[in-house]
Biopython code that builds the backbone (N, CA, C, O; Angstrom):
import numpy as np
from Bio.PDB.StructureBuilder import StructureBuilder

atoms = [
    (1, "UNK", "N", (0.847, -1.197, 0.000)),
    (1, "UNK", "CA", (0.000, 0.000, 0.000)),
    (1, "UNK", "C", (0.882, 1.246, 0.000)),
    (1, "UNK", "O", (1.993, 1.228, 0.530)),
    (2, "UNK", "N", (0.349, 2.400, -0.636)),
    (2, "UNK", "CA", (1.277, 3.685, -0.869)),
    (2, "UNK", "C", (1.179, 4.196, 0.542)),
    (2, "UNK", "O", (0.221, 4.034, 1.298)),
    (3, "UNK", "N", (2.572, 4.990, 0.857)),
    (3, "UNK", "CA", (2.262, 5.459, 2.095)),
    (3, "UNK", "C", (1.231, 6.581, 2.487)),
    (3, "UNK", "O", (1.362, 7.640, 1.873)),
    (4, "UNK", "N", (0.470, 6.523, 3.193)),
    (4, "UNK", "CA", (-0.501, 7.823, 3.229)),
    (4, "UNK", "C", (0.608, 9.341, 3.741)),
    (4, "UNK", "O", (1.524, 9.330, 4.564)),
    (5, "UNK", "N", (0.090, 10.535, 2.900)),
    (5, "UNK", "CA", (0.584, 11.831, 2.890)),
    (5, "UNK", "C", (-0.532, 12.621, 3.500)),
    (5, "UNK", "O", (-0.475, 13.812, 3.195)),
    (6, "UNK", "N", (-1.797, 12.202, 4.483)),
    (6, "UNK", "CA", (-2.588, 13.378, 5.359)),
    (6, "UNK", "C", (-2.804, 12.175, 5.921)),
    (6, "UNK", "O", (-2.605, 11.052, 5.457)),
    (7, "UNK", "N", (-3.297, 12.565, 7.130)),
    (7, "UNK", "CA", (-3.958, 12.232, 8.309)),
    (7, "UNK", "C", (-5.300, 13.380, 8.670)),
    (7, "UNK", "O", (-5.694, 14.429, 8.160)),
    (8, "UNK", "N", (-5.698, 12.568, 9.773)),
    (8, "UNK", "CA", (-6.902, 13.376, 9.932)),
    (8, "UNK", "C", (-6.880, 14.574, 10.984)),
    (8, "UNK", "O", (-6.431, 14.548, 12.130)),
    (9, "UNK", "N", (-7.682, 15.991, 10.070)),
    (9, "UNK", "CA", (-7.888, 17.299, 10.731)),
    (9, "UNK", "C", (-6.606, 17.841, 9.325)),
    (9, "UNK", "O", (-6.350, 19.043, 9.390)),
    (10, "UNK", "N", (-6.243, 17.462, 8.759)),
    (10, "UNK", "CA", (-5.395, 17.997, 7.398)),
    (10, "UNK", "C", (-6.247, 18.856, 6.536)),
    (10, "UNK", "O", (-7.440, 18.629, 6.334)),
    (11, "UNK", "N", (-5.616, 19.799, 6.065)),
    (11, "UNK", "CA", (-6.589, 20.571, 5.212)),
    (11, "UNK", "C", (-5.654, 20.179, 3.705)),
    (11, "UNK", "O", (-4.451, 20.112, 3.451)),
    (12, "UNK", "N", (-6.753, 20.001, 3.015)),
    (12, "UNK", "CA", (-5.744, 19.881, 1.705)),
    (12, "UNK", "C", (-6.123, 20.526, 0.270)),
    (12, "UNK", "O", (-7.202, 21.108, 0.388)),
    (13, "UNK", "N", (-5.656, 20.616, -0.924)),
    (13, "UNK", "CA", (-6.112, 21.099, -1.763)),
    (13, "UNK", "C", (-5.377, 20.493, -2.927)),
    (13, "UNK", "O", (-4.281, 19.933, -2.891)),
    (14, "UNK", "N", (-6.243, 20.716, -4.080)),
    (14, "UNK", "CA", (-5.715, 20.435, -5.854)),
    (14, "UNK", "C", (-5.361, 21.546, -6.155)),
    (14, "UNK", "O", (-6.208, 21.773, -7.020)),
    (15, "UNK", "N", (-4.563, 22.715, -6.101)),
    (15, "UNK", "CA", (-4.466, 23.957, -6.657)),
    (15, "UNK", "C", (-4.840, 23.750, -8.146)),
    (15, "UNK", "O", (-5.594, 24.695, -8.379)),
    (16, "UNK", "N", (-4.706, 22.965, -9.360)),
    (16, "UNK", "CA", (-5.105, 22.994, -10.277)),
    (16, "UNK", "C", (-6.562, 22.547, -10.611)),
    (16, "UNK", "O", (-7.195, 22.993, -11.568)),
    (17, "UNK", "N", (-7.028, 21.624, -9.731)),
    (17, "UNK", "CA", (-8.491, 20.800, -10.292)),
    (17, "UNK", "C", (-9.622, 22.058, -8.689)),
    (17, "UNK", "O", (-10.779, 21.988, -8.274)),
    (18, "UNK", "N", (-8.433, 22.992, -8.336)),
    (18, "UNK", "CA", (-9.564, 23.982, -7.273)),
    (18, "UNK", "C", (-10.384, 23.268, -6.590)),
    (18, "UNK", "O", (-11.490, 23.777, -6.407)),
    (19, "UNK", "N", (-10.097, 21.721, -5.928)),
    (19, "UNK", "CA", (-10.553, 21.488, -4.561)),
    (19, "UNK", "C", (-10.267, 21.322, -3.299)),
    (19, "UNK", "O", (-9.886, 20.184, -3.026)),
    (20, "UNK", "N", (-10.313, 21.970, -2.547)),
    (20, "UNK", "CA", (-9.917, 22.156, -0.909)),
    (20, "UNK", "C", (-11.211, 20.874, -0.286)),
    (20, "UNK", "O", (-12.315, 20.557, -0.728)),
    (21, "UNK", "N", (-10.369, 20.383, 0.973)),
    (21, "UNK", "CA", (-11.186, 19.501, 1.931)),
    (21, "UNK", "C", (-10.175, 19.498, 3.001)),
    (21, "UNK", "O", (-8.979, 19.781, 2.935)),
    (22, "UNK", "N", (-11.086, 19.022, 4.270)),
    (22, "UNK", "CA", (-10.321, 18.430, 5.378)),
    (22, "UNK", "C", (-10.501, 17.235, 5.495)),
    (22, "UNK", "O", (-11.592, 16.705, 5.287)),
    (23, "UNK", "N", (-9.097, 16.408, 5.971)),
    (23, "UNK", "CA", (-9.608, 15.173, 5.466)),
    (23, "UNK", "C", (-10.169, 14.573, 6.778)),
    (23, "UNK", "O", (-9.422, 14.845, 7.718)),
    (24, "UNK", "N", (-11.428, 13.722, 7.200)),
    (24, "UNK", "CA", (-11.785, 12.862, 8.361)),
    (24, "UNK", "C", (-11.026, 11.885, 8.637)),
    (24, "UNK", "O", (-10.678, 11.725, 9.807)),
    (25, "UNK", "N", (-10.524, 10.862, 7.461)),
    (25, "UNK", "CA", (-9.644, 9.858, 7.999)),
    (25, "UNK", "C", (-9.497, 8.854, 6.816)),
    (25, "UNK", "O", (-10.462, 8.861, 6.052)),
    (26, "UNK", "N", (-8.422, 7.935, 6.487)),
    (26, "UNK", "CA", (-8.464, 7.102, 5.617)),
    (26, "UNK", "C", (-8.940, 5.791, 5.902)),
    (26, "UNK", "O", (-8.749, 5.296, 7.013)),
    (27, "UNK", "N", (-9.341, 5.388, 5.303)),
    (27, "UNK", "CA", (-9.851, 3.603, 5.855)),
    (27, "UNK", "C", (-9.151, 2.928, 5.246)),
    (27, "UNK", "O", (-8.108, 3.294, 4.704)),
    (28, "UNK", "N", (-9.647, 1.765, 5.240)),
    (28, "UNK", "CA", (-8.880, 0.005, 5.462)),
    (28, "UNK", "C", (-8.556, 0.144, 3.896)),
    (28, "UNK", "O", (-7.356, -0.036, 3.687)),
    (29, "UNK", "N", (-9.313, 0.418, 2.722)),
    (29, "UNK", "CA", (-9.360, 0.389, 1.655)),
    (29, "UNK", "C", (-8.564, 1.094, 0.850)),
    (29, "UNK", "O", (-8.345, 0.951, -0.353)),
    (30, "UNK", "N", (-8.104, 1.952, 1.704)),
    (30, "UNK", "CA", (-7.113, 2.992, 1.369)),
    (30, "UNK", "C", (-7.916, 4.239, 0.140)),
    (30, "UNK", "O", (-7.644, 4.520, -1.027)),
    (31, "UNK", "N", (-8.915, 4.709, 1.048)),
    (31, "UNK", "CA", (-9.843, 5.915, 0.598)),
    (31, "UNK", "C", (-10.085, 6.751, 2.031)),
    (31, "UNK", "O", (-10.524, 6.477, 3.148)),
    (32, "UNK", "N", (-9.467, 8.103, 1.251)),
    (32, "UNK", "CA", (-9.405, 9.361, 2.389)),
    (32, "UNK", "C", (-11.064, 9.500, 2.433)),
    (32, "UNK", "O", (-11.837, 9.210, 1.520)),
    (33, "UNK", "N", (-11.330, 9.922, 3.493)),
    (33, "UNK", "CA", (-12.599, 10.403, 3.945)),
    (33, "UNK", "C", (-12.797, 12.280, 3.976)),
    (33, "UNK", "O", (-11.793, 12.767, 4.496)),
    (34, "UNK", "N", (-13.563, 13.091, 3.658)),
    (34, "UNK", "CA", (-13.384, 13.986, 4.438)),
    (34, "UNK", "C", (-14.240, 14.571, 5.242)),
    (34, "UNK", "O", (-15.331, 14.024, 5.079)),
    (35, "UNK", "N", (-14.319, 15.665, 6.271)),
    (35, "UNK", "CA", (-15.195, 16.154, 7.044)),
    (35, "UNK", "C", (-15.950, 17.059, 6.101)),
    (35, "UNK", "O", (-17.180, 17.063, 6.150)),
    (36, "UNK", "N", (-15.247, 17.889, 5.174)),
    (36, "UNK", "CA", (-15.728, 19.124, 3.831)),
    (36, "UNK", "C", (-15.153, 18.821, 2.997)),
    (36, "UNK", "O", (-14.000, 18.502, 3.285)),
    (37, "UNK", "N", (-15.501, 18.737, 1.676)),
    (37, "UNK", "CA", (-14.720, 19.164, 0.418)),
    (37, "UNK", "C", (-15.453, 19.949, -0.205)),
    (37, "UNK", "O", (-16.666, 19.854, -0.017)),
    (38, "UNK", "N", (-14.933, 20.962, -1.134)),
    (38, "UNK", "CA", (-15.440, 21.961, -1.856)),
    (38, "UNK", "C", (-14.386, 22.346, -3.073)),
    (38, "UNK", "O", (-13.195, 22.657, -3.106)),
    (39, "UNK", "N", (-15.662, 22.125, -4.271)),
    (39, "UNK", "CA", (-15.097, 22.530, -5.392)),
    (39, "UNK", "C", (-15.257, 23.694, -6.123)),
    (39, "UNK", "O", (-16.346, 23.905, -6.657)),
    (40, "UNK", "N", (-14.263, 24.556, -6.242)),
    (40, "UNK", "CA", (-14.179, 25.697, -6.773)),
    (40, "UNK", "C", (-15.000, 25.799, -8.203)),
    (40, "UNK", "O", (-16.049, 26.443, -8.245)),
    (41, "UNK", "N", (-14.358, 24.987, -9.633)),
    (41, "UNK", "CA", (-14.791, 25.264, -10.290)),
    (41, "UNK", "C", (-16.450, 25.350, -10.241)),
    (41, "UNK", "O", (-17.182, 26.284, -10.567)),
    (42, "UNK", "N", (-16.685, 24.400, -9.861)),
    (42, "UNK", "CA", (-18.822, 23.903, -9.996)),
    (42, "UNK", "C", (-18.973, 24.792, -8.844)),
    (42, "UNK", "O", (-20.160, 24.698, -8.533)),
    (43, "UNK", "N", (-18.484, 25.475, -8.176)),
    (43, "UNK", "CA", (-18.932, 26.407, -6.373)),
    (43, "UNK", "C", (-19.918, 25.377, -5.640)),
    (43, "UNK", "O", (-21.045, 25.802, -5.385)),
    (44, "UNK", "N", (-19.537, 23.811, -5.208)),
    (44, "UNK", "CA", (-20.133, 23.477, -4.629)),
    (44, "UNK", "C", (-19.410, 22.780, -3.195)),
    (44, "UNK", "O", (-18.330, 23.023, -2.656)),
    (45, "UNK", "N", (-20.449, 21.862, -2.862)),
    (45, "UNK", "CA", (-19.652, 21.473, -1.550)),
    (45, "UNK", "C", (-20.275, 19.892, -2.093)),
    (45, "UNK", "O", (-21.443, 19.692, -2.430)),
    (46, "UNK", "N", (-19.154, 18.851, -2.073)),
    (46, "UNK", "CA", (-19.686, 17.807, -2.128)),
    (46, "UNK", "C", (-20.027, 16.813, -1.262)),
    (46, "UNK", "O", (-19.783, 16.877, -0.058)),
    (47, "UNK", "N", (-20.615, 15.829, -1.832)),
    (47, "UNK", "CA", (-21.558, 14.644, -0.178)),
    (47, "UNK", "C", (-20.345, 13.968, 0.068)),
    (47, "UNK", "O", (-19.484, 13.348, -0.555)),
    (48, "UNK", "N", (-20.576, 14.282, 1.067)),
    (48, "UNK", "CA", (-19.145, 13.848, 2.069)),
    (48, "UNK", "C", (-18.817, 12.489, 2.137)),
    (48, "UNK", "O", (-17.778, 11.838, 2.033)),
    (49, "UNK", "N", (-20.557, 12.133, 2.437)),
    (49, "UNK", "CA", (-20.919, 10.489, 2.481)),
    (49, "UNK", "C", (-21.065, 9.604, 1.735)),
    (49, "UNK", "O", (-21.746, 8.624, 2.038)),
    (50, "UNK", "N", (-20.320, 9.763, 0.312)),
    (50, "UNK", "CA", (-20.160, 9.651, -1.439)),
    (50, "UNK", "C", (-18.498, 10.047, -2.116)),
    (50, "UNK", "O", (-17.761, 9.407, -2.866)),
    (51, "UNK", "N", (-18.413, 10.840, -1.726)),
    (51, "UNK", "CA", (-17.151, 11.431, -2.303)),
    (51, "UNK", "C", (-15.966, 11.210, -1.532)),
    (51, "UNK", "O", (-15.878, 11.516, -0.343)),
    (52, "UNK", "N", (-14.961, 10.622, -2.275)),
    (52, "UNK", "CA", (-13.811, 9.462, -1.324)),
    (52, "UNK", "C", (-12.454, 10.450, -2.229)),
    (52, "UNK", "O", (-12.774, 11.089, -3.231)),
    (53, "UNK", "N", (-11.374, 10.454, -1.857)),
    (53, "UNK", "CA", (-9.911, 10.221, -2.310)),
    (53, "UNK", "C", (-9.065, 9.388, -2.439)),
    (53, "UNK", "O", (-8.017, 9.375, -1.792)),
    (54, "UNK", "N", (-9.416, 8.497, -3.364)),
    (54, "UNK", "CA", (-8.661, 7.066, -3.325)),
    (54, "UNK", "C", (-6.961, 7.762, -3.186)),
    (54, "UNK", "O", (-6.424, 8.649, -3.850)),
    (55, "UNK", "N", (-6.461, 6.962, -2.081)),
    (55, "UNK", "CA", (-5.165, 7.268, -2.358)),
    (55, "UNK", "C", (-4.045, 7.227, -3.182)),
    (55, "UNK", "O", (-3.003, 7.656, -2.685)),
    (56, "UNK", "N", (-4.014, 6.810, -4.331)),
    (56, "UNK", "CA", (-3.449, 6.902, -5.394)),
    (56, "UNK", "C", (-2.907, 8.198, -6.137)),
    (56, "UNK", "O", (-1.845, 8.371, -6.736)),
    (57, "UNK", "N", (-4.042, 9.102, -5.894)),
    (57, "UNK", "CA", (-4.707, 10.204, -6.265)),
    (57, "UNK", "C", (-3.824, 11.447, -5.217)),
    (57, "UNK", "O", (-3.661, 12.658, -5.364)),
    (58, "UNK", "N", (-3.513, 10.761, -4.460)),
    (58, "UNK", "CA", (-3.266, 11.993, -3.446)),
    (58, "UNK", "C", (-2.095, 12.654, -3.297)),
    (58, "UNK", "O", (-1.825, 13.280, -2.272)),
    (59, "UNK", "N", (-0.919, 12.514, -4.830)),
    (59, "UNK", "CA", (0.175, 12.662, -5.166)),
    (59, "UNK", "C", (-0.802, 14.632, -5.949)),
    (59, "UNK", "O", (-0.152, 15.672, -6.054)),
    (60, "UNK", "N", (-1.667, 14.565, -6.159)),
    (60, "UNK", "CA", (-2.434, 15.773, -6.685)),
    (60, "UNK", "C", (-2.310, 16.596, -5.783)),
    (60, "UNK", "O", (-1.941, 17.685, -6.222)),
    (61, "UNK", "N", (-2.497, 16.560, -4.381)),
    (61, "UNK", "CA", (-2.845, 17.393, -3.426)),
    (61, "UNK", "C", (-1.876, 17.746, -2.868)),
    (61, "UNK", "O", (-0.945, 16.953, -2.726)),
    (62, "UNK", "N", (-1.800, 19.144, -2.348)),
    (62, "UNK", "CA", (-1.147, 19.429, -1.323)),
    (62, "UNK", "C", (-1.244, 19.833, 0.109)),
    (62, "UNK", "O", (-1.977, 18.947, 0.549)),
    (63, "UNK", "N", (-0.985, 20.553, 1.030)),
    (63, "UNK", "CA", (-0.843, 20.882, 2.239)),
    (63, "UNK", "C", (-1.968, 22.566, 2.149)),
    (63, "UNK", "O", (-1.163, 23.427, 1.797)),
    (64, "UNK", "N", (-2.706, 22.921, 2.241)),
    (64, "UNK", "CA", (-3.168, 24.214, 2.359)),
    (64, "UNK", "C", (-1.905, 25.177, 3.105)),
    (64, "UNK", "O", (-1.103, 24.705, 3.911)),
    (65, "UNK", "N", (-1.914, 26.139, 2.802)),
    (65, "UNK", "CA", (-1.454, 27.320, 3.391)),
    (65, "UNK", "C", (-2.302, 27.842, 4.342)),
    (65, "UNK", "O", (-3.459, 27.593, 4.680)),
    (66, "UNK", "N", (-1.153, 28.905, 4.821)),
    (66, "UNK", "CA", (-2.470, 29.431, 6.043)),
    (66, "UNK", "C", (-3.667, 30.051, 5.626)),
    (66, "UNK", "O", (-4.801, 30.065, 6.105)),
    (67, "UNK", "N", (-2.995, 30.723, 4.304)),
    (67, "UNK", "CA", (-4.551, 31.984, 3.943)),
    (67, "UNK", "C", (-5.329, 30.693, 3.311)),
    (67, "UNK", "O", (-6.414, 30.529, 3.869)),
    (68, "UNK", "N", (-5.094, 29.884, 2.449)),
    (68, "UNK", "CA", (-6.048, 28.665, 2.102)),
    (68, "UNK", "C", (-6.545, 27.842, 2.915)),
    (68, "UNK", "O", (-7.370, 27.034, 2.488)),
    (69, "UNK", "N", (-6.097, 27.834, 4.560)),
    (69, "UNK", "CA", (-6.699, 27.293, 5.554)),
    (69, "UNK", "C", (-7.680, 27.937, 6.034)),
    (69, "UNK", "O", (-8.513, 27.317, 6.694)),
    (70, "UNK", "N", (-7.859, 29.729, 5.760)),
    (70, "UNK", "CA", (-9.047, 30.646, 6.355)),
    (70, "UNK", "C", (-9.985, 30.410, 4.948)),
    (70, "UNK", "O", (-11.205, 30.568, 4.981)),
    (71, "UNK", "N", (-9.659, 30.231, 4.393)),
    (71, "UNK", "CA", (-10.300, 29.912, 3.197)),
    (71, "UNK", "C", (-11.426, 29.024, 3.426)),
    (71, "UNK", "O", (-12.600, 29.395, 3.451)),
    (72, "UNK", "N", (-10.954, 27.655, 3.617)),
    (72, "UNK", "CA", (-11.192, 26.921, 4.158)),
    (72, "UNK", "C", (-12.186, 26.196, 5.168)),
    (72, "UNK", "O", (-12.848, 25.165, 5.283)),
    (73, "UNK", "N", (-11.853, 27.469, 5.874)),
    (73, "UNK", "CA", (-12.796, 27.432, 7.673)),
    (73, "UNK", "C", (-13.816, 28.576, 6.927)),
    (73, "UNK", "O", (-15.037, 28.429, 6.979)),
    (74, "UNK", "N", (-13.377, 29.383, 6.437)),
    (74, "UNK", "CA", (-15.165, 30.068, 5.951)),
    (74, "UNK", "C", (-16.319, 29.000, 4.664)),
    (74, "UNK", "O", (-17.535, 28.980, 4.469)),
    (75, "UNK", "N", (-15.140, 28.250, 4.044)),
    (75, "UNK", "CA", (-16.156, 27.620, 3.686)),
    (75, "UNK", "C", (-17.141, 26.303, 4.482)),
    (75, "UNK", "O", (-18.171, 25.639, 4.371)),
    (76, "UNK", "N", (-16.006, 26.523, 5.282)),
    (76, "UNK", "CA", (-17.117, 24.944, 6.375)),
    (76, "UNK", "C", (-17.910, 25.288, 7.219)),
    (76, "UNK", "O", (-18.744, 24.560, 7.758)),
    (77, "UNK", "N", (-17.614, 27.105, 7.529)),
    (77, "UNK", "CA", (-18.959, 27.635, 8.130)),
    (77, "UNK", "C", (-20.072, 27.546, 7.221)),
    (77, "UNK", "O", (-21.055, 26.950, 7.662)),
    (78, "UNK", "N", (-20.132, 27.969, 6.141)),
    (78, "UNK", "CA", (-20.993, 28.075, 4.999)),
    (78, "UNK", "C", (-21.947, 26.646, 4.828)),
    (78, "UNK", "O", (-23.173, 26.742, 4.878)),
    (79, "UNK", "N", (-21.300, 25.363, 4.629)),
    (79, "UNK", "CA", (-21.202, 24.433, 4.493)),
    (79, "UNK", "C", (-22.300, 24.254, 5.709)),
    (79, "UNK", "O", (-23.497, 24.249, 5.422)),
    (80, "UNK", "N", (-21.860, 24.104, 7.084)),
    (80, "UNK", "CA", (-22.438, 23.715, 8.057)),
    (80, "UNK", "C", (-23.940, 24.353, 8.328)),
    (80, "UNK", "O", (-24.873, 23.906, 8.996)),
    (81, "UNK", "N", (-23.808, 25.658, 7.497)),
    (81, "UNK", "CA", (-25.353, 26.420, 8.040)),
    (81, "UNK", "C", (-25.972, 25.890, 6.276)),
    (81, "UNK", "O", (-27.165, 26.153, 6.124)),
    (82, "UNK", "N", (-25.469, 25.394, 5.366)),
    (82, "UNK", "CA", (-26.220, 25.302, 4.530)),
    (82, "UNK", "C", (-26.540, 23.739, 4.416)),
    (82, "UNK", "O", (-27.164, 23.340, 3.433)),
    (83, "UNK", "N", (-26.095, 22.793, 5.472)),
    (83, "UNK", "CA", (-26.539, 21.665, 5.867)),
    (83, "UNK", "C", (-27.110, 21.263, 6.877)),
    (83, "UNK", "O", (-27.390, 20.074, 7.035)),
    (84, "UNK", "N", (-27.398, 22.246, 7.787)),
    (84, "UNK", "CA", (-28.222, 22.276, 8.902)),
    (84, "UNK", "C", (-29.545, 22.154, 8.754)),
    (84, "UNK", "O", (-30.316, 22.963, 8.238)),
    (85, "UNK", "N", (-29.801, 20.998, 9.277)),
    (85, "UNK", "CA", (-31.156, 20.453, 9.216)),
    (85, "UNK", "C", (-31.723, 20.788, 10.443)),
    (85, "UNK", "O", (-31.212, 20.481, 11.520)),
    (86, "UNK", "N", (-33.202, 21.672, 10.260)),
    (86, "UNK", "CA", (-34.051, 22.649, 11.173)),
    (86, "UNK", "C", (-34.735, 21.105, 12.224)),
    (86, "UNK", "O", (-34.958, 19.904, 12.072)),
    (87, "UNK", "N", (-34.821, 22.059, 13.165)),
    (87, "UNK", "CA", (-35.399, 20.955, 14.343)),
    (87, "UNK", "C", (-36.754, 21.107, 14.130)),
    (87, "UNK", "O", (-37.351, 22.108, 13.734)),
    (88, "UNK", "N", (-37.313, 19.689, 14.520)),
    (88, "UNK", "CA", (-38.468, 19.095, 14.318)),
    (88, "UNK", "C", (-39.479, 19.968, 15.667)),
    (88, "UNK", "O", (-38.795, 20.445, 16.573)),
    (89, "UNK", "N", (-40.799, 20.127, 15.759)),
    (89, "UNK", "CA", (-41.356, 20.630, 16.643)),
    (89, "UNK", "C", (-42.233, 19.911, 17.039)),
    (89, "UNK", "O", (-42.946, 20.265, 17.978)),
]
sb = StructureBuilder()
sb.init_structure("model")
sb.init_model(0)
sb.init_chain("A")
sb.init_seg("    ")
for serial, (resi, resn, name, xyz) in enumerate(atoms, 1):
    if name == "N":
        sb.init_residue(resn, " ", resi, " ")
    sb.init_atom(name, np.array(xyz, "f"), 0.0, 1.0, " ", f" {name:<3s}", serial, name[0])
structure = sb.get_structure()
């Protein structure tokens, strides 16, 4: 198996394919998980619970910077209030 290059609470990004995520964790299968990912080009945020990083793949990514880490954290605020599911009454 390739050695894994993130662990979990990593912020990472494609500077060319413009997707940032943090990653949750890799599993047995050797597919990164993440807590957010968000793609620049389409301006979306994808299903977390669907959308994997096979590690193979992860020679693409790099380390966020700091200003791409505030980047980052405003989009997972965004993210979190635009996935917030309203309480039942």
């Amino acid at each position: 198996m390739i050695e894994p290059k993130f662990k979990k609470d990593d912020y990472i990004i494609n500077r060319k394919g413009k997707v940032m995520g943090i990653v949750s964790k890799l599993d047995d299968k050797g597919y990164y998980h993440f807590k957010m990912c968000y793609g620049k080009v389409f301006d979306r945020f994808y299903d977390v619970k669907t959308e994997f990083l096979q590690i193979n793949y992860q020679k693409f990514f790099d380390f966020c910077t700091d200003e791409e880490r505030k980047t980052v954290d405003e989009l997972l605020k965004r993210y979190k209030a635009e996935t917030k599911t309203p309480k039942k009454e």
